[in-house]
C-alpha positions in Angstrom: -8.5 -28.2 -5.0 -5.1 -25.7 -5.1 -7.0 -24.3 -8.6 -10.2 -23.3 -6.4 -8.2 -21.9 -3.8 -6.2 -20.3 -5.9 -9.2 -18.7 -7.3 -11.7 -18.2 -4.2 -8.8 -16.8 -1.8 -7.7 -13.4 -2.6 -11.7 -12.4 -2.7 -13.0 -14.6 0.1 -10.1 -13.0 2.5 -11.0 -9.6 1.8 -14.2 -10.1 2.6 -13.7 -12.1 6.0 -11.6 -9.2 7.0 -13.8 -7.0 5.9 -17.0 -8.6 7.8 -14.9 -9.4 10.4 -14.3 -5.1 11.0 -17.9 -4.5 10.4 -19.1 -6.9 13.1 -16.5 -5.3 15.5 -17.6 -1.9 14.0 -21.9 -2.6 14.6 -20.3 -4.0 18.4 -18.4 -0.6 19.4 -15.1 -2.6 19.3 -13.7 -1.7 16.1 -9.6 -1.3 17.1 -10.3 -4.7 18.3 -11.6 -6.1 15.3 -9.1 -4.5 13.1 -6.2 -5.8 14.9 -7.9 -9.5 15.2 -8.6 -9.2 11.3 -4.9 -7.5 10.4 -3.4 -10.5 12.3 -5.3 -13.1 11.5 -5.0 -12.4 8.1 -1.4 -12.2 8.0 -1.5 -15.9 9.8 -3.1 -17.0 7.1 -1.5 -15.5 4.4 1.7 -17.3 6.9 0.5 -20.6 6.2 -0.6 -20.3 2.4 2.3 -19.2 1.6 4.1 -22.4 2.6 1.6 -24.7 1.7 0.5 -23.1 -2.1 3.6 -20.4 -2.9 3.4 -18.3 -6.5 7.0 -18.5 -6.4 9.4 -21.0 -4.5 12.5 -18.9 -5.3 10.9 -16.4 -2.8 10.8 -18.7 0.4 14.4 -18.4 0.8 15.5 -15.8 3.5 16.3 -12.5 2.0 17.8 -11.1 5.3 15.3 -8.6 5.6 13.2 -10.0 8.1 13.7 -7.7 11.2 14.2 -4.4 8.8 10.9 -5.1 7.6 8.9 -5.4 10.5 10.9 -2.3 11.7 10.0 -0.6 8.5 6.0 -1.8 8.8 5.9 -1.2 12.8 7.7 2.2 13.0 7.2 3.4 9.9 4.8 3.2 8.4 2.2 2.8 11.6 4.0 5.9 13.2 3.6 7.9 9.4 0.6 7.1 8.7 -0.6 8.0 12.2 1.0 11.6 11.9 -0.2 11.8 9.0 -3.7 11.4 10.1 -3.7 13.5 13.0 -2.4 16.9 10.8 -5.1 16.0 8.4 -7.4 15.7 11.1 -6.0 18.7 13.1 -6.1 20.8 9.9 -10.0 20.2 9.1 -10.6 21.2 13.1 -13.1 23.7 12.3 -14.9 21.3 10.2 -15.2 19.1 13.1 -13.8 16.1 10.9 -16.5 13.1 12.6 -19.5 14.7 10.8 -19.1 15.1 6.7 -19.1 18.6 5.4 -18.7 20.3 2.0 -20.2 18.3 -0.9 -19.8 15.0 0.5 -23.0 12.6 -0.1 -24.0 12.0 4.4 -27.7 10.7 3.4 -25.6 7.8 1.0 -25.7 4.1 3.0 -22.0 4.0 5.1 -21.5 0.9 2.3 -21.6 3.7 -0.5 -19.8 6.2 0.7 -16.8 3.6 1.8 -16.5 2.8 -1.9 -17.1 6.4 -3.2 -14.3 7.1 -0.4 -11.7 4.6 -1.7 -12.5 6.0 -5.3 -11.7 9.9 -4.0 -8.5 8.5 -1.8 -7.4 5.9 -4.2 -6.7 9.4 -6.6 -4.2 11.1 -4.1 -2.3 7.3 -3.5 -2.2 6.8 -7.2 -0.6 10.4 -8.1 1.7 10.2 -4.7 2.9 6.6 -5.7 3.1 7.8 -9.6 5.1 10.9 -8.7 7.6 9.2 -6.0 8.8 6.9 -9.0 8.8 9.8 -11.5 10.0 12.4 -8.9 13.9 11.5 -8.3 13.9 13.2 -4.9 11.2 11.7 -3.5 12.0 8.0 -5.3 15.1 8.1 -2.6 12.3 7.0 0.0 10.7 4.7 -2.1 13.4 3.3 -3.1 13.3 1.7 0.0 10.7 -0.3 -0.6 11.6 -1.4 -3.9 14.9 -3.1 -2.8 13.1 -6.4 -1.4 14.5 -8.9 -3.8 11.2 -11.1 -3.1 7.7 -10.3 -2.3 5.8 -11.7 0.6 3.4 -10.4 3.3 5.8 -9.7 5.9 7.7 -6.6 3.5 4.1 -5.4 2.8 4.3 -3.1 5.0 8.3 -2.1 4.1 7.8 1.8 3.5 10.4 4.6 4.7 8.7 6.6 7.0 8.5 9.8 4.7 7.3 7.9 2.2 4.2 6.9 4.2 3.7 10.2 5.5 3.6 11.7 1.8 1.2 8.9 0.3 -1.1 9.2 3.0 -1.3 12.8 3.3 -2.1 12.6 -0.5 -4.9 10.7 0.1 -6.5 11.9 3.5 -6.0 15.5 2.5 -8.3 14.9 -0.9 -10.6 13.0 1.5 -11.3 16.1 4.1 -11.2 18.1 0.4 -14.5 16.9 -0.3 -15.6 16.6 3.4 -15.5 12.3 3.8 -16.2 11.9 7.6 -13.3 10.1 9.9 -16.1 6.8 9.6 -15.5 7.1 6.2 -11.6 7.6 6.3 -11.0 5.1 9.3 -12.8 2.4 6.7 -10.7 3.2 3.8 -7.6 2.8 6.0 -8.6 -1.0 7.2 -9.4 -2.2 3.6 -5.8 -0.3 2.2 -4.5 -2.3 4.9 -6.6 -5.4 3.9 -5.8 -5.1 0.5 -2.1 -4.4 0.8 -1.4 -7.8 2.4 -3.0 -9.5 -0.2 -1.5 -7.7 -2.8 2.3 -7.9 -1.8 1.9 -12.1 -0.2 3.6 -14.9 -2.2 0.6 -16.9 -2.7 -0.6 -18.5 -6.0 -3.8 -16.2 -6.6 -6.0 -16.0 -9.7 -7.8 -12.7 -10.2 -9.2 -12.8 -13.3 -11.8 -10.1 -14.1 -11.0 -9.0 -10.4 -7.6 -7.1 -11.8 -9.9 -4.9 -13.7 -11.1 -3.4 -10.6 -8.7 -4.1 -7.7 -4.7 -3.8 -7.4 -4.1 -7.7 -7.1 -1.0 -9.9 -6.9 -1.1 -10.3 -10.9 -0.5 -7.0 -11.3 1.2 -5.8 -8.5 4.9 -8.3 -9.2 4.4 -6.6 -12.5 5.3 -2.8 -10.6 8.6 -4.4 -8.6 9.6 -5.6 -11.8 13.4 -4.2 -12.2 12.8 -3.1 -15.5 11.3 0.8 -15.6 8.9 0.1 -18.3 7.0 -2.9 -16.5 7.5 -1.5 -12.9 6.6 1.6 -13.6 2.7 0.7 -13.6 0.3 -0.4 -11.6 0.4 2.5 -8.9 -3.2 1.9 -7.6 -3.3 0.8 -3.9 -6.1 -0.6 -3.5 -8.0 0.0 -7.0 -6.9 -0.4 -10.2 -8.9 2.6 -11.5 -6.6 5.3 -11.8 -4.4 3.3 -14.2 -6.7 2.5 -16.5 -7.7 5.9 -16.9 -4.5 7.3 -16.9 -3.3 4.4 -19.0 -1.1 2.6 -16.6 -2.6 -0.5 -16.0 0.0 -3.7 -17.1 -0.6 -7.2 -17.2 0.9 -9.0 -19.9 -0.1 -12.9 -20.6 3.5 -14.3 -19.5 4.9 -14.6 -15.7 5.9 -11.9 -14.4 10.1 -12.0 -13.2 11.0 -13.4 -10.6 14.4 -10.9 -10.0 12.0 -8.3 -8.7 13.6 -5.1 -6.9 15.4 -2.2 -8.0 19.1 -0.9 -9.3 20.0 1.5 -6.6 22.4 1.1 -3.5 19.9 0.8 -0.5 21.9 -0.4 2.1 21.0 -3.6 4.0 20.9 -2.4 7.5 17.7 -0.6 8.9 19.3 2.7 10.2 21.2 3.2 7.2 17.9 2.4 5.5 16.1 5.4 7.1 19.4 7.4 6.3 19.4 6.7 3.1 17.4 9.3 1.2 18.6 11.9 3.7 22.3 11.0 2.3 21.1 11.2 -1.2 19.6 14.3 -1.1 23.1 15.8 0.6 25.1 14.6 -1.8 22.9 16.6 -4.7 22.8 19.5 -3.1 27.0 19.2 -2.4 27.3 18.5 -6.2 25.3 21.8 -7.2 27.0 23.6 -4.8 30.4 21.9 -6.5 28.5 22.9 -10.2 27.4 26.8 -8.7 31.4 27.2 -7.7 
């Protein structure tokens, strides 16, 4: 039975969530069926974790409980959110509800969700390639990479800049090609969707799934300590992007289970939010020190 679920539930939970929005979407209610899908998800992801885990090691308390809900309410809600509304605020004159440019309106809503996760998933993939490649901005994503175990609760465990850059990577291509908000308010649930999934600690087998989606298999592969296994795997919600741009990593063995990263992110959630802010400082006092 754990072999069929282990098989049926990363697949059949997307697409719960994912009827559950449209249902709430068809109804006029569709912030009400996101947040009854986003937390009945995560209650389930809750309970398979303890009953089926991928990793027992990770069931332990890392201390990181209340700065990761910080991290996933403040955050990341209140970045992605900004984010949204300059995007938005930006495209005025294109009056961002309709589509516009070369975007494909007459396509089925189905269609253009996928061809919209396609165009976004580009901008997240370059945005999450570049803040591990970029040393200023991996001082933000850092932050994220610091959890010493993954589960579904530090899904959500983004600095706030680091939010606000990924998603203005991907909304900006979005209004780019003229998606409309339908379009982009979709894309958003399923990220969200899929980014549970992804990150929980919950024996799942993909299979032929990881050649399309980002999926647990691949995903412990990218908080893997060592820079040439976690420095794959950027897509968020696709897997796309890295095959093309050759990133895509699954080896056959199990992944490590000391997952997180070498730098000195502080424990404590202000100093947290500080952190890349101090970083950046001292560069620019060092340079000053080197121009001297």
């Amino acid at each position: 039975m754990r072999a069929l679920v282990s098989r049926l539930a990363w697949p059949g939970l997307l697409s719960l969530c994912i009827a559950g929005y449209w249902v709430g979407w068809q109804a006029g209610h569709a912030v009400l069926a996101f947040n009854l899908t986003y937390f009945g998800l995560a209650l389930t992801l809750l309970l398979l974790e303890r009953a089926m885990p991928y990793e027992q090691a990770w069931m332990e308390s890392d201390g990181q409980l209340l700065n990761d809900i910080g991290h996933t309410a403040l955050n990341k809600g209140i970045g992605q959110a900004l984010a949204a509304m300059a995007a938005f605020a930006g495209a005025h004159a294109a009056t961002p509800a309709a589509a516009s440019g070369i975007w494909p309106s007459d396509w089925p809503l189905a269609a253009q969700v996928v061809l919209g996760l396609v165009v976004a998933e580009f901008g997240l993939y370059w945005a999450h390639r570049l803040a591990h490649e970029w040393p200023l901005a991996w001082r933000w994503h850092a932050v994220h990479h610091a959890v010493t175990k993954l589960w579904f609760v530090n899904t959500g465990r983004f600095h706030f800049l680091d939010s606000l850059w990924k998603t203005s990577f991907a909304l900006a291509l979005a209004l780019l090609v003229g998606a409309p908000r339908d379009v982009v308010l979709w894309v958003l649930a399923i990220t969200t969707y899929v980014g549970f999934l992804t990150h929980c600690n919950v024996d799942m087998r993909n299979g032929a799934l990881t050649w399309v989606f980002n999926t647990p298999e691949l995903h412990r592969w990218h908080h893997s300590r060592v820079p040439a296994e976690g420095n794959s795997n950027y897509g968020e919600n696709l897997i796309l992007w890295d095959m093309v741009f050759g990133t895509r990593y699954l080896p056959p063995h199990r992944p490590p289970v000391n997952v997180g990263c070498d730098d000195a992110v502080p424990t404590g959630f202000l100093a947290q939010l500080a952190y890349p802010f101090k970083g950046w400082g001292k560069r620019a006092e060092v340079a000053r020190e080197g121009a001297d």
